[in-house]
C-alpha positions as CSV (number, residue, x, y, z in Angstrom):
1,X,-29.3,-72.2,-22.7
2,X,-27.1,-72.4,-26.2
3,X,-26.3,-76.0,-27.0
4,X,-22.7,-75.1,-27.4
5,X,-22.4,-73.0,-24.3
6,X,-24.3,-76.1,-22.3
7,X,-22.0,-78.5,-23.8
8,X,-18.9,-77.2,-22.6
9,X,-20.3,-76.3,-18.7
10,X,-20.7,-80.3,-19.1
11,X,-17.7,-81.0,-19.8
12,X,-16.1,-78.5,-17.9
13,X,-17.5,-79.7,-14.6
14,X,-17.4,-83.5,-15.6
15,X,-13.5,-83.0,-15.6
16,X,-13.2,-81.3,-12.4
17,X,-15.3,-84.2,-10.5
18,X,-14.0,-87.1,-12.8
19,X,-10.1,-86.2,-12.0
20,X,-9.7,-85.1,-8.7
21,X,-7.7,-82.3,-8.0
22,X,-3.7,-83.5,-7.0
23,X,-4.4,-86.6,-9.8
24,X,-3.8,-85.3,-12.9
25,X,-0.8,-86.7,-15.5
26,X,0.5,-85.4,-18.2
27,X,1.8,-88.2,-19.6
28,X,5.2,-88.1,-21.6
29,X,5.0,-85.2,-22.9
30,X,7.2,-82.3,-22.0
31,X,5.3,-79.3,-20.2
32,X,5.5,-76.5,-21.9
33,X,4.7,-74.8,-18.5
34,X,5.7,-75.2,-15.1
35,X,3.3,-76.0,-12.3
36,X,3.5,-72.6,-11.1
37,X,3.0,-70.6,-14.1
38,X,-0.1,-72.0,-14.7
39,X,-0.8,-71.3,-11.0
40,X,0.1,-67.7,-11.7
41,X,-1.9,-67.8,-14.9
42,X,-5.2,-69.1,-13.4
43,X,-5.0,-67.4,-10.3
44,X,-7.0,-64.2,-11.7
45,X,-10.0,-66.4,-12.9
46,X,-9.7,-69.4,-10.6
47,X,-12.5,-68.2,-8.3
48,X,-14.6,-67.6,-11.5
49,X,-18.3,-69.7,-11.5
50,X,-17.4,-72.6,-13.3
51,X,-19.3,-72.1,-16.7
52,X,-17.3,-68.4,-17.1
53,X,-14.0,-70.3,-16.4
54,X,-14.9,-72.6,-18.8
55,X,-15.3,-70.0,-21.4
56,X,-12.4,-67.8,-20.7
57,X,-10.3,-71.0,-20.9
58,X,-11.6,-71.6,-24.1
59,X,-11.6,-68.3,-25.7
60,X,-8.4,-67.3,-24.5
61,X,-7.1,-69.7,-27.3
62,X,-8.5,-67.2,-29.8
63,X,-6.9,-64.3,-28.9
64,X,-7.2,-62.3,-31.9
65,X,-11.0,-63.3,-32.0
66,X,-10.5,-61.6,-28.1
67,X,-9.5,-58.3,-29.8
68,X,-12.2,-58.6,-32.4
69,X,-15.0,-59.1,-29.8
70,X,-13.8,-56.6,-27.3
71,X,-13.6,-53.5,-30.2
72,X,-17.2,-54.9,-31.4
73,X,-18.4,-55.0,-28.1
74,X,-17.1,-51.4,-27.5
75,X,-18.8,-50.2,-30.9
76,X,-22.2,-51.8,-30.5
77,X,-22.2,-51.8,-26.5
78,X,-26.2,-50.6,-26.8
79,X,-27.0,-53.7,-28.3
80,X,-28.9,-55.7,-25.7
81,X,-31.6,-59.0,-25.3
82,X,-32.3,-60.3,-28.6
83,X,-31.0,-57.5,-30.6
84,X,-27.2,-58.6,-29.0
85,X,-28.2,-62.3,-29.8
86,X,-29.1,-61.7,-33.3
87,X,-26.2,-59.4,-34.4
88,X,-23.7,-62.3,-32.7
89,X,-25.2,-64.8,-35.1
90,X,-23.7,-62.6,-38.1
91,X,-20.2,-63.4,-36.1
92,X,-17.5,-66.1,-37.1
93,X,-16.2,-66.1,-33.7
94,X,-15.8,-68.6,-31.5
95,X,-19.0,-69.3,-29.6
96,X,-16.7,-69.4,-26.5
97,X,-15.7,-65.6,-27.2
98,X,-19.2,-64.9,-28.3
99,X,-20.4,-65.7,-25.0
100,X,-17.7,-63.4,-23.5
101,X,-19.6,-60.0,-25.4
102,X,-22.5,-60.8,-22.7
103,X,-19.3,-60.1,-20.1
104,X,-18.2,-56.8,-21.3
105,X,-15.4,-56.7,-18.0
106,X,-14.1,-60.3,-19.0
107,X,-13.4,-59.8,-22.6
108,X,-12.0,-56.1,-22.1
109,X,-9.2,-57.9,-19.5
110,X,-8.5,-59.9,-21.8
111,X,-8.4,-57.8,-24.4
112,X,-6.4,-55.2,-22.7
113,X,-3.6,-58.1,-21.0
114,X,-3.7,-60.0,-24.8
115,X,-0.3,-61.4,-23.3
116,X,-1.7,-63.2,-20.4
117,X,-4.8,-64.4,-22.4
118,X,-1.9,-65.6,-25.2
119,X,-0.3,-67.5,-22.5
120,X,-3.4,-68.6,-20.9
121,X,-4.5,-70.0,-24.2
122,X,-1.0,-71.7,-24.7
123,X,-1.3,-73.2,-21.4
124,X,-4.9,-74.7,-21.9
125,X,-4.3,-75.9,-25.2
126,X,-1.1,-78.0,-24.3
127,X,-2.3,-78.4,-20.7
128,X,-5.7,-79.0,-19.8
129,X,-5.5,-81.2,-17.2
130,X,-2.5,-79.4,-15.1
131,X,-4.7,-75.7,-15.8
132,X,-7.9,-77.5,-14.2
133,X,-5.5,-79.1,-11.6
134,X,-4.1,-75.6,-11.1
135,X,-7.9,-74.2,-10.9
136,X,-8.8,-76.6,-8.3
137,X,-5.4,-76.0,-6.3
138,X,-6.3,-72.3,-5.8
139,X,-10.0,-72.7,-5.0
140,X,-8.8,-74.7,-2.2
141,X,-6.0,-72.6,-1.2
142,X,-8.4,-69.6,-1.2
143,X,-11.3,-71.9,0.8
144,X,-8.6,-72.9,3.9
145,X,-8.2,-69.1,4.1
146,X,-11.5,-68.6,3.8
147,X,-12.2,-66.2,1.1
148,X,-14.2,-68.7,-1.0
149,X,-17.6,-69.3,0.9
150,X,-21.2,-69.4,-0.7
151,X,-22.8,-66.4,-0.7
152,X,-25.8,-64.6,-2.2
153,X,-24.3,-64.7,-5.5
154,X,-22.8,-67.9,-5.9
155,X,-22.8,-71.8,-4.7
156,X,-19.9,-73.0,-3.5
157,X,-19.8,-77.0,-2.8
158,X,-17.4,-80.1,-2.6
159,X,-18.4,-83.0,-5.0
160,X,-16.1,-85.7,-5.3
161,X,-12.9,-83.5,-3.9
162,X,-13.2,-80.9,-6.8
163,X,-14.7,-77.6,-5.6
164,X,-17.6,-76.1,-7.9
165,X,-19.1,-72.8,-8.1
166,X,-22.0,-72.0,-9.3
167,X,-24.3,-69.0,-9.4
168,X,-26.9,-68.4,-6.8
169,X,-29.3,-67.7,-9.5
170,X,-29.0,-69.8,-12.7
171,X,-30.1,-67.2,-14.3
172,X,-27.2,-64.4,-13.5
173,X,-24.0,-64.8,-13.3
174,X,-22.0,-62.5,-10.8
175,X,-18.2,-62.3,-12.1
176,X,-16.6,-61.6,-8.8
177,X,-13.4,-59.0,-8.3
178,X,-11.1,-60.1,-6.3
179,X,-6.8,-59.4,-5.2
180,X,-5.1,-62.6,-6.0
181,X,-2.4,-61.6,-3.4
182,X,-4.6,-62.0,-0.9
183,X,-7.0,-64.4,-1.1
184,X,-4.9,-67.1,-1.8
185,X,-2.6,-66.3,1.2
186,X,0.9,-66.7,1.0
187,X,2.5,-67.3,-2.1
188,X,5.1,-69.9,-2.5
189,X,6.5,-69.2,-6.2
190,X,8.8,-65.5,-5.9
191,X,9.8,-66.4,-9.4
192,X,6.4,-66.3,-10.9
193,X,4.3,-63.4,-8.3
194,X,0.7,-62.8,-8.5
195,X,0.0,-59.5,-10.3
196,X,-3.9,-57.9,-10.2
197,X,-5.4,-58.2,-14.0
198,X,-7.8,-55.2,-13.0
199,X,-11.0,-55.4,-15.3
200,X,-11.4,-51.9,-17.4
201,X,-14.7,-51.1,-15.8
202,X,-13.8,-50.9,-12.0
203,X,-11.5,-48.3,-12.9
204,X,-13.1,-46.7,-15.7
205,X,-16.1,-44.3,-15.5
206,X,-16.7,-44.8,-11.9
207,X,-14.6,-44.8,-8.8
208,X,-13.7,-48.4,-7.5
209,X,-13.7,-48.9,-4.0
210,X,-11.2,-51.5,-2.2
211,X,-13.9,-52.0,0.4
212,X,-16.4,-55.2,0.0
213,X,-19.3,-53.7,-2.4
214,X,-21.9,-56.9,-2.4
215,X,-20.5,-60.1,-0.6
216,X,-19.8,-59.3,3.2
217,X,-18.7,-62.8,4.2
218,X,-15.9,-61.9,2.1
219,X,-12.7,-59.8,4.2
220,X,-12.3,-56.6,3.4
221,X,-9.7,-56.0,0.7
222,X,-10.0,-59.7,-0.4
223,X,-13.0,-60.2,-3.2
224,X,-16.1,-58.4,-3.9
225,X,-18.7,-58.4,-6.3
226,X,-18.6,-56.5,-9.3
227,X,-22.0,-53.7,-9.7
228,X,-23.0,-55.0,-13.0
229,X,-23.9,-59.0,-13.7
230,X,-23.7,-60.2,-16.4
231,X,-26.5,-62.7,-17.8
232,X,-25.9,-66.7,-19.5
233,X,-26.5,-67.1,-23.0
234,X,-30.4,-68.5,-23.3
């Protein structure tokens, strides 16, 4: 696994299970965001495995990197294995939003909603601790209703309050689909409602079914698995 990428799973996860979720302070400072904006922010990527929200998080406060990526990505999208590898070593991005080219449906979201990745980034940057409070908040939310479970793909488990996901298979990472309307339940902020950030590709070049494609533990309607993995930087 890159150094870079392992390093900031680490961390990631170390913050989640140092702070509990429902502790975090932000000190004296002023938020620039209010609790549930950054709920509304997160909630598209909340369910993400850990080591993708990580990276999202992170390259979300390069967005014009984002756009870079996503129109190289596009234009050399039969790169693959080491061929990919060696032509992103030629980049100056971010190694966060180098990471994202091996998630073609991430970094084309994001590309595509620049002004929720903008905000996301904002939010991050000036708010760690309330965006992985915010994380944690929804997994739960989405666990009591349960529309987070472990499943083929993914690991789901409780250590030290903070709820982790993790990929079935260390070596794939499924990113999940999901309608944040529903599997949170009901929402409790009418002044900042859940909207679906739809990823490019379950709309484009194939027909998208709203049925359950790969997890059935998962309600109908609720999340699914996307048809394409994609695979952690080695």
């Amino acid at each position: 696994m890159n150094k870079v990428f392992a390093r900031t799973l680490i961390w990631f996860i170390a913050l989640s299970l140092v702070v509990p979720a429902g502790v975090f302070a932000q000190g004296s400072l002023k938020p620039v965001f209010k609790q549930e904006e950054v709920e509304q922010l997160v909630a598209p990527i909340a369910l993400y495995p850990d080591d993708l929200v990580a990276q999202i998080l992170m390259a979300s406060t390069y967005p014009l990197e984002v756009v870079e990526a996503a129109r190289w990505q596009k234009a050399n999208s039969n790169l693959k294995g080491n061929q990919l590898t060696l032509a992103l070593e030629k980049q100056t991005w971010d190694p966060s939003v180098k990471s994202l080219v091996n998630f073609p449906s991430v970094l084309a979201m994001m590309n595509e909603k620049l002004d929720w990745t903008q905000k996301l980034g904002d939010a991050f940057l000036a708010q760690q601790k309330d965006v992985m409070n915010a994380v944690q908040k929804l997994r739960a939310k989405a666990q009591a209703q349960g529309n987070l479970k472990t499943t083929k793909e993914q690991k789901v488990v409780v250590q030290e309050q903070a709820i982790v996901i993790q990929p079935a298979n260390p070596q794939v990472i499924y990113v999940p689909a999901y309608n944040p309307t529903i599997v949170y339940g009901a929402w409790l902020y009418p002044a900042y409602p859940l909207t679906i950030i739809t990823r490019p590709d379950t709309w484009r070049g194939r027909p998208h079914s709203p049925l359950p494609l790969a997890w059935p533990s998962v309600p109908p309607g609720a999340m699914h698995g996307e048809d394409a993995t994609g695979t952690m930087e080695t």
